[in-house]
N, CA and C of each residue as an Amber inpcrd file, in Angstrom:
protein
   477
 -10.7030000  18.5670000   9.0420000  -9.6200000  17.6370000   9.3550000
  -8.2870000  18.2560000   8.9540000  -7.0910000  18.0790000   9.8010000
  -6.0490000  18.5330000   9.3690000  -5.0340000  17.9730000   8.3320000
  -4.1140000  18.5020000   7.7210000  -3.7820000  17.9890000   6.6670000
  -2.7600000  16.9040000   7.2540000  -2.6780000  15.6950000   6.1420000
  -1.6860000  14.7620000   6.4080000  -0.6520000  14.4080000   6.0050000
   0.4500000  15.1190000   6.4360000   2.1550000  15.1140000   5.9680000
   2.1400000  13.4410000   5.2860000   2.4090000  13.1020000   4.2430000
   3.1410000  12.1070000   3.5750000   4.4280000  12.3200000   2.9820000
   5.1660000  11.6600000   3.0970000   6.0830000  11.7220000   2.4180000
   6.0710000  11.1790000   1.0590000   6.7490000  11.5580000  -0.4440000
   5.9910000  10.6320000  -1.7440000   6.1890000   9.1520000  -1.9450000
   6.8730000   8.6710000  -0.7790000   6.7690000   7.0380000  -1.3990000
   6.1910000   7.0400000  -0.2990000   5.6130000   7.5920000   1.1460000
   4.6950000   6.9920000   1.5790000   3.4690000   7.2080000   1.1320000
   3.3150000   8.2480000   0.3220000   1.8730000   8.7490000  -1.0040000
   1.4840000   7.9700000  -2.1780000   2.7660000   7.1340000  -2.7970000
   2.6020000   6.2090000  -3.1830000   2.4570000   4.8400000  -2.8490000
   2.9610000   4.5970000  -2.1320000   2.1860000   3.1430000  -1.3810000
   0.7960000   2.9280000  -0.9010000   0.4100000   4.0280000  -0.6470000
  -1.0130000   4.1840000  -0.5380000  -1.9130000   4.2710000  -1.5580000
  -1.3040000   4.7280000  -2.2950000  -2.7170000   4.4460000  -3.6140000
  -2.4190000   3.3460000  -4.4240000  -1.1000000   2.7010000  -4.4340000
  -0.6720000   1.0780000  -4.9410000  -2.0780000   0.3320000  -3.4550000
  -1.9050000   0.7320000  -2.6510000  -2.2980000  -0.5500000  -1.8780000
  -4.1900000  -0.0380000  -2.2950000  -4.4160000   1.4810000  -2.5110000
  -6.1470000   1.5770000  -2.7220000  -6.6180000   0.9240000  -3.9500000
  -5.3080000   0.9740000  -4.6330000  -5.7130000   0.1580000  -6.3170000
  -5.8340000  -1.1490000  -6.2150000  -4.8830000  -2.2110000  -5.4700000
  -5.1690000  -3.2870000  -5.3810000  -6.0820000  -3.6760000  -4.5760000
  -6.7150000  -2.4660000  -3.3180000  -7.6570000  -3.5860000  -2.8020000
  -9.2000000  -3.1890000  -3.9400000  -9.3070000  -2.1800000  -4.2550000
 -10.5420000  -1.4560000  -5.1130000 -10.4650000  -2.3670000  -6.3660000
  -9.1460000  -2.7130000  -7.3590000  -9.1930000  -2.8400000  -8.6120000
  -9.3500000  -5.0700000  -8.6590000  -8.6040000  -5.3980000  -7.4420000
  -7.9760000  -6.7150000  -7.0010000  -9.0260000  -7.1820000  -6.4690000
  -9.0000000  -6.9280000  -4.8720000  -9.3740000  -7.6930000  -3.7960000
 -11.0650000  -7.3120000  -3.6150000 -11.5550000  -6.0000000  -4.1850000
 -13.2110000  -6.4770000  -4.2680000 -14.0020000  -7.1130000  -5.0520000
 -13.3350000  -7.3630000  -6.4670000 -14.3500000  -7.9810000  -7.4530000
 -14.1750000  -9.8510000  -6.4780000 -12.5120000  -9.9700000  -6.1230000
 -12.6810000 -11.0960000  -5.1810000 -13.7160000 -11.4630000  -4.4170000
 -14.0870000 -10.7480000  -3.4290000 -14.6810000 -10.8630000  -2.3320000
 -15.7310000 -11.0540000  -2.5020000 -16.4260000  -9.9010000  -3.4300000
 -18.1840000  -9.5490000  -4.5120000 -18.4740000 -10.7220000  -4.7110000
 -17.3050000 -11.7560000  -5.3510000 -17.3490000 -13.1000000  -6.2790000
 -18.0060000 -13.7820000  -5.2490000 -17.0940000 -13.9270000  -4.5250000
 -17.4300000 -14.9740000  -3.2880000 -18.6900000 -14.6550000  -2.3810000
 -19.0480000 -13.5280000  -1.9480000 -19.9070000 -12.7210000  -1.6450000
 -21.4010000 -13.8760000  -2.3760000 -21.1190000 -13.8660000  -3.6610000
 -21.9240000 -14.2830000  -4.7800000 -22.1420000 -15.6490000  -4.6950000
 -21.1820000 -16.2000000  -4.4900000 -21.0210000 -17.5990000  -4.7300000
 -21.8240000 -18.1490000  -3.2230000 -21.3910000 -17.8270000  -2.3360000
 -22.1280000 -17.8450000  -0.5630000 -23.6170000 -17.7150000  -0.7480000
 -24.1210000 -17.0390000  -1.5680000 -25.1000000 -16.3390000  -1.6880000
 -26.1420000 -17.0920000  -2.3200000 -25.6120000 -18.1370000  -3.5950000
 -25.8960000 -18.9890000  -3.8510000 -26.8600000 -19.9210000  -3.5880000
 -26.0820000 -20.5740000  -1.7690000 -26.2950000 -21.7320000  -1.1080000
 -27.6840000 -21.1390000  -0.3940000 -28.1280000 -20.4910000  -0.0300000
 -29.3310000 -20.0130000  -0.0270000 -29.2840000 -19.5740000   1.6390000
 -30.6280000 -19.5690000   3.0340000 -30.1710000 -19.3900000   3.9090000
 -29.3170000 -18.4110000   4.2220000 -29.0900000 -17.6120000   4.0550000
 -27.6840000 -16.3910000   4.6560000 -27.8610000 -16.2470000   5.4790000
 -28.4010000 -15.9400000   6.5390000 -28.6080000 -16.0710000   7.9640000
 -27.4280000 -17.4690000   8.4370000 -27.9830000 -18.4170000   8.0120000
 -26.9140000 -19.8000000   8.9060000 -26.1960000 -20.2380000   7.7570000
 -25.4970000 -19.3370000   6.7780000 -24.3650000 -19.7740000   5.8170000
 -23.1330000 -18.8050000   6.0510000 -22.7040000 -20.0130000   6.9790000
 -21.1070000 -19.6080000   7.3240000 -20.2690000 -18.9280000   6.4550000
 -20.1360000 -19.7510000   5.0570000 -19.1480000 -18.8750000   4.0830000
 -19.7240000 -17.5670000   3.6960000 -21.2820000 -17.0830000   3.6030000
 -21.5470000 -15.7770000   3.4000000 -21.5610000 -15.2710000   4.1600000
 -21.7020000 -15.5140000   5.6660000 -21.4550000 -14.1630000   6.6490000
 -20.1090000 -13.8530000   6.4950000 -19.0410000 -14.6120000   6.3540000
 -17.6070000 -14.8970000   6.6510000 -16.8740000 -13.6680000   5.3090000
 -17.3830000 -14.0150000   3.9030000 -17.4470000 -13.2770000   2.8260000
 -18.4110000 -11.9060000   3.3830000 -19.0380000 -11.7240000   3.6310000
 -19.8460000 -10.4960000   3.9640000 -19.1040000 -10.0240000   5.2060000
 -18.7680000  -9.9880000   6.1560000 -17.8910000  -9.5510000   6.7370000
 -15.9690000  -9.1560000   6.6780000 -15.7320000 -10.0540000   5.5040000
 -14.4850000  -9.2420000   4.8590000 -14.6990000  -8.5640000   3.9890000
 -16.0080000  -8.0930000   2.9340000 -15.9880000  -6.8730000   2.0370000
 -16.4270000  -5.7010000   2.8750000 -17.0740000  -5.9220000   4.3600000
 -17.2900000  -5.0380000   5.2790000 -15.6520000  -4.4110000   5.5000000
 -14.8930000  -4.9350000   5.9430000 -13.5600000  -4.6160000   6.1400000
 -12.7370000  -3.9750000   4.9890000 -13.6240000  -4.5640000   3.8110000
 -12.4410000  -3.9940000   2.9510000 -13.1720000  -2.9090000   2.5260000
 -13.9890000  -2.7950000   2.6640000 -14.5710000  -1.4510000   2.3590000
 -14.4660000  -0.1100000   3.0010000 -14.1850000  -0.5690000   4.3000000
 -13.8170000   0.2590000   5.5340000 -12.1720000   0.5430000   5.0940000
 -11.3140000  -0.4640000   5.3430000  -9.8760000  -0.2990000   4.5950000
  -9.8720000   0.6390000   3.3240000 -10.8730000   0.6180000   2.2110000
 -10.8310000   1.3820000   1.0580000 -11.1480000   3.1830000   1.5180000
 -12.1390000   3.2070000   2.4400000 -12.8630000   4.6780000   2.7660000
 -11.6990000   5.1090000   3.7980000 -10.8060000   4.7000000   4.5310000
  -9.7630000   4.9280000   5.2640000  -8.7150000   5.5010000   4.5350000
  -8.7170000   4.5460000   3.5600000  -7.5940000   5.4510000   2.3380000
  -8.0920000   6.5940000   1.7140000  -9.0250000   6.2710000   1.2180000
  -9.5090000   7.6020000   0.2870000  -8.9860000   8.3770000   1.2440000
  -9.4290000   8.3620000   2.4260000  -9.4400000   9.3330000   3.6430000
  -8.5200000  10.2520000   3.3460000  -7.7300000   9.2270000   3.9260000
  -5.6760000  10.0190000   3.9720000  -5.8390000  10.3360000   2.8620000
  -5.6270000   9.8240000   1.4070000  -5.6250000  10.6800000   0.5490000
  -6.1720000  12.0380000  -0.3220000  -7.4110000  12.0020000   0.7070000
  -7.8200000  13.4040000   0.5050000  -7.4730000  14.0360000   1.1520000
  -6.9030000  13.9940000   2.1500000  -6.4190000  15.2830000   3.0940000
  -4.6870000  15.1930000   3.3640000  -4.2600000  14.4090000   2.5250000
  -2.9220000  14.2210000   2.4030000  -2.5540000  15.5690000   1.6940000
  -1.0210000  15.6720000   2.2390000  -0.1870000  16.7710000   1.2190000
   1.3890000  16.0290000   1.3280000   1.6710000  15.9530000   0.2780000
   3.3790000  15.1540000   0.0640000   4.0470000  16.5420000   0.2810000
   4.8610000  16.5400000   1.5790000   6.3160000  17.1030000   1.5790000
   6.8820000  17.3580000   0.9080000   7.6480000  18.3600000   0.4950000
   8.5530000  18.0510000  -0.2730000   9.8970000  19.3670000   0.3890000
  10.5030000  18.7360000   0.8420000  12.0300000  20.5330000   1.0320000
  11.2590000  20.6940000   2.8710000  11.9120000  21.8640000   3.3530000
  12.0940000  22.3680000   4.4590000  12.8800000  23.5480000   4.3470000
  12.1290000  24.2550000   5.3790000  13.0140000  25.5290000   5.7070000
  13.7220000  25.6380000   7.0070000  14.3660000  24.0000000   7.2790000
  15.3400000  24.0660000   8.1430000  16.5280000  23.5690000   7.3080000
  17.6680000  24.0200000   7.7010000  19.2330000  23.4830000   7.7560000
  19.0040000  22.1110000   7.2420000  19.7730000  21.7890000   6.0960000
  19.9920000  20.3560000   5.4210000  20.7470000  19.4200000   6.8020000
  21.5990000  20.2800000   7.9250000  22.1660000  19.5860000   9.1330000
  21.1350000  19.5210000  10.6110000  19.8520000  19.4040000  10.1120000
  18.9660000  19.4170000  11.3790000  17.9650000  18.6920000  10.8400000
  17.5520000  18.0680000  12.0730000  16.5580000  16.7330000  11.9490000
  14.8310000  17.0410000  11.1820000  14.5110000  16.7250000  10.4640000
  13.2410000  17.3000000   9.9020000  12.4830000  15.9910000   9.2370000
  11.3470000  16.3370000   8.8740000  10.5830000  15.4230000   8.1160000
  11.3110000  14.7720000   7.4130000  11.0960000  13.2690000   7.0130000
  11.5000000  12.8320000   5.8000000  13.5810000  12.6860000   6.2740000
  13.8240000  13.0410000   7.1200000  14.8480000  13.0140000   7.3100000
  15.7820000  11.4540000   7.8890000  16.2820000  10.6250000   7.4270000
  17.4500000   9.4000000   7.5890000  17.9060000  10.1280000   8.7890000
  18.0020000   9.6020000  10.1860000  18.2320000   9.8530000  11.5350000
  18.9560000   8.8000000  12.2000000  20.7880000   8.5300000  12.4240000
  21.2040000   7.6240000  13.1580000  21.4390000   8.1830000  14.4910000
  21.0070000   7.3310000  15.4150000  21.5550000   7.5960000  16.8840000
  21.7030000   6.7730000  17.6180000  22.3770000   7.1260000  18.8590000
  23.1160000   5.8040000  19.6580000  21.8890000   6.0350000  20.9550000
  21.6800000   5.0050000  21.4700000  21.1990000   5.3720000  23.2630000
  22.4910000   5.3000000  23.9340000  22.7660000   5.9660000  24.7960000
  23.6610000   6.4080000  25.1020000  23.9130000   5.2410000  26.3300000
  23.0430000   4.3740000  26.9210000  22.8420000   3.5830000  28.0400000
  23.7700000   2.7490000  27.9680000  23.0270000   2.1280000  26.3500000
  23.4350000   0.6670000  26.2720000  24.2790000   1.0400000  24.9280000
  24.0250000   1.6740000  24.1570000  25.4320000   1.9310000  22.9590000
  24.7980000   1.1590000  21.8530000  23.8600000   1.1240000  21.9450000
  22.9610000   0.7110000  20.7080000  22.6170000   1.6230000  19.9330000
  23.1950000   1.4870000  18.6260000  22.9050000   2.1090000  17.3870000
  21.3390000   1.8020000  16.6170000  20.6650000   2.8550000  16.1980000
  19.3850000   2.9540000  15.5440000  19.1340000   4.0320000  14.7010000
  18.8880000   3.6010000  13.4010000  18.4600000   4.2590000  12.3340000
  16.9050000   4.2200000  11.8240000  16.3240000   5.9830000  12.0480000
  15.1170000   6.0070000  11.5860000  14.7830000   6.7560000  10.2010000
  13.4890000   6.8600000   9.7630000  13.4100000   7.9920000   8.6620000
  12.2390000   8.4640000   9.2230000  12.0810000  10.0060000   9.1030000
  10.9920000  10.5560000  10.6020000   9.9330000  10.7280000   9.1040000
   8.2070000  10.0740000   9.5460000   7.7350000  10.3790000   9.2430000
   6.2120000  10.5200000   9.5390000   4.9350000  10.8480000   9.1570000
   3.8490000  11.2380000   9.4730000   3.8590000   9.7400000  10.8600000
   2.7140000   9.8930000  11.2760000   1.9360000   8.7660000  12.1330000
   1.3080000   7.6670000  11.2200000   0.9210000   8.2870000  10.1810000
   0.2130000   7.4930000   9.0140000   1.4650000   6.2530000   8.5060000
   2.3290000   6.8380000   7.9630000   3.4650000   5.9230000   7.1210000
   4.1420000   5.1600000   8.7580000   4.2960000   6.0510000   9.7960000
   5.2700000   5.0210000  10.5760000   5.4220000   3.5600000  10.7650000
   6.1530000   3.3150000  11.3630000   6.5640000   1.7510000  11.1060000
   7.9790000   1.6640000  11.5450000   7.7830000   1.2510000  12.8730000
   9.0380000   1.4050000  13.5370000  10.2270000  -0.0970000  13.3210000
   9.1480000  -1.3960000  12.9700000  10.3330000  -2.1670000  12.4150000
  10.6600000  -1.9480000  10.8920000   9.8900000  -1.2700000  10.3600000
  10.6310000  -0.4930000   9.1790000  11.7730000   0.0780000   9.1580000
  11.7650000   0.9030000  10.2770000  12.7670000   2.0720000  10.6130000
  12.0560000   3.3450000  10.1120000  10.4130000   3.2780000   9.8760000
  10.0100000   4.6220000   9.7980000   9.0360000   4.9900000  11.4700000
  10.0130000   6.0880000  11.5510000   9.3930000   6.9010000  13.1590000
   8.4840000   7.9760000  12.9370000   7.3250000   7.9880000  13.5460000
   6.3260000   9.3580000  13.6010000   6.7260000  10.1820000  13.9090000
   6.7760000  11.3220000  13.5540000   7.1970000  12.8660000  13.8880000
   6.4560000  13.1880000  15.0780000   5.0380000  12.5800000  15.3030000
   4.6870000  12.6660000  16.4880000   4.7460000  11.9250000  17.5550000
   5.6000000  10.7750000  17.6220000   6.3510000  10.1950000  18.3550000
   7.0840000  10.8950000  19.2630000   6.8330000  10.1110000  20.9910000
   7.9630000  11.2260000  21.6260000   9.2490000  11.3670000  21.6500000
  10.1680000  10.3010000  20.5830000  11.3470000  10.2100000  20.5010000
  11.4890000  11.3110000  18.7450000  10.6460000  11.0920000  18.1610000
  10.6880000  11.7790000  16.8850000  10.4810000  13.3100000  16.8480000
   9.2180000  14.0840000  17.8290000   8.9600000  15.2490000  18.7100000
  10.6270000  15.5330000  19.2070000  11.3850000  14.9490000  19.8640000
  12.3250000  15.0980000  20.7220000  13.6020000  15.7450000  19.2630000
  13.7750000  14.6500000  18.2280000  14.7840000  14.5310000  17.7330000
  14.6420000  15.8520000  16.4460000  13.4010000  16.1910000  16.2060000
  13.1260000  17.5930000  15.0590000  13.6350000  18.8920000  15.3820000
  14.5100000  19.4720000  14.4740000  15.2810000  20.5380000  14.4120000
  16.7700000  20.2730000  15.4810000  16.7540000  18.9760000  15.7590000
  17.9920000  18.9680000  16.4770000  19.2880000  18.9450000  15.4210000
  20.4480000  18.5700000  15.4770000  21.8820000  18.1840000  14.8640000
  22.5100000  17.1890000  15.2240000  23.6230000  16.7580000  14.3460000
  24.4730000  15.3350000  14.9490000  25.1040000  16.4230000  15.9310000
  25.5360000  15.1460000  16.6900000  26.0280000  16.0640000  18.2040000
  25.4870000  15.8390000  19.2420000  23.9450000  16.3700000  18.8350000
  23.2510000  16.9930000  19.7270000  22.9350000  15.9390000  20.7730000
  22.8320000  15.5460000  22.3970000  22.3620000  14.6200000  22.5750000
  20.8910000  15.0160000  23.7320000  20.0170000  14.0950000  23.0160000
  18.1180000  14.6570000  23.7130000  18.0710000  13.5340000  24.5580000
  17.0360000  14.0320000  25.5720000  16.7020000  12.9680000  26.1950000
  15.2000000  12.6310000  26.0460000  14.7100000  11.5980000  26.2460000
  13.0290000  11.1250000  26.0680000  12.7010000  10.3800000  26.7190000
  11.4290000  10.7460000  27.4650000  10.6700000   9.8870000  28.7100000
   9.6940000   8.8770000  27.7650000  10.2190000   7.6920000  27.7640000
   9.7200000   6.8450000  27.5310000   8.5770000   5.7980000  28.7820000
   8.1740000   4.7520000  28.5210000   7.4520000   3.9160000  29.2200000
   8.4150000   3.0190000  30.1350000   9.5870000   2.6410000  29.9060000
  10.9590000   2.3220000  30.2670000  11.5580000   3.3540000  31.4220000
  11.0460000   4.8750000  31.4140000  12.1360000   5.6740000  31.6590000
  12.9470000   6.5940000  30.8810000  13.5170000   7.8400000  31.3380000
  14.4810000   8.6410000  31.1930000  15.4200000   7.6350000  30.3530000
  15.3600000   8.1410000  28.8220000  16.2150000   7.3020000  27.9170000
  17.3910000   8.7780000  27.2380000  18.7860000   8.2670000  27.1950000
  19.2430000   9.8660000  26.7340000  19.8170000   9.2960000  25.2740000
  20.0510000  10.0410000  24.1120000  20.4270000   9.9090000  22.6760000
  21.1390000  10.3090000  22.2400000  22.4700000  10.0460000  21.0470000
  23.2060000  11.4830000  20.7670000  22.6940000  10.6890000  19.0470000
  23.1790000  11.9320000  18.9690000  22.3850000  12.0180000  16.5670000
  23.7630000  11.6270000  16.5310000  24.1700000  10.8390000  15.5000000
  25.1760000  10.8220000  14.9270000  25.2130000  11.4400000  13.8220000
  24.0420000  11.2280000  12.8210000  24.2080000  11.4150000  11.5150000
  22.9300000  11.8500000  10.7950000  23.0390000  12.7100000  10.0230000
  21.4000000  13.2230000   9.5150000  21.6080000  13.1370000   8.0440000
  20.5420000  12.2080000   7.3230000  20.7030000  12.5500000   5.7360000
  19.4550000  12.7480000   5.2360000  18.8310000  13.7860000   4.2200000
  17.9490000  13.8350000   3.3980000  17.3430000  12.9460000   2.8100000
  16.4070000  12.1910000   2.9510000  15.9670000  11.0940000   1.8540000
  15.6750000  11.9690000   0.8960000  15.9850000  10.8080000  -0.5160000
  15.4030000  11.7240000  -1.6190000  13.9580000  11.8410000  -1.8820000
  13.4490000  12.6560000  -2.6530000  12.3530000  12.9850000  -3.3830000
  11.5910000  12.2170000  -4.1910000
């Protein structure tokens, strides 16, 4: 498997969220799991299939993380220009159409989150906007159409 660019607070949010569901949300579930388990019947006891099918999920949610985090590597620097678009990089730009201003921070596919304002690097607007400059203006074939961009502004997030 190939390695997975995180950025460190998207490296840390991920093991805040593996701790609370591992340390939190399974002894929960186990409980209830338990308590369902109780009423006897499991076959036609609604609350234990219902409980047995969310520690299914969260267990799946837990082995998903480990995942990323084993094959994660946190970013850190670049060997491009502090004035060109890169990982981890604060990205304002206008669409040039409609004059709408949008601010992203480019990062893995994993962390993205576009009403965040975090964009995938493998995104075709994020693909488009890496190693570019303010100035520069790209264009990107979206699902919409031929959309064109200019960078206004590029800043480093910190470390």
């Amino acid at each position: 498997m190939d390695k997975i660019l995180l950025t460190r607070a998207g490296y840390q949010k991920i093991v805040r969220e593996l701790e609370t569901l591992s340390r939190v949300e399974r002894p929960l579930v186990v409980r209830e799991l338990l308590e369902a388990a109780r009423e006897g019947r499991l076959e036609k006891n609604q609350e234990f299939q219902w409980a047995l099918a969310q520690r299914q999920r969260l267990e799946k949610r837990i082995r998903q993380l480990q995942q990323i985090l084993a094959n994660s590597q946190v970013l850190v620097g670049s060997n491009l220009p502090p004035d060109q678009v890169r990982f981890n990089s604060r990205v304002r730009i206008v669409n040039l159409s409609y004059g709408q201003e949008q601010e992203f921070i480019l990062v893995s596919a994993v962390e993205a989150d576009v009403g965040q304002g975090q964009l995938s690097i493998t995104s075709p607007l994020g693909r488009a906007l890496l190693g570019r400059s303010p100035g520069e203006i790209i264009q990107v074939q979206t699902p919409g159409g031929l959309r064109s961009y200019r960078i206004l502004d590029i800043q480093m997030e910190e470390t």
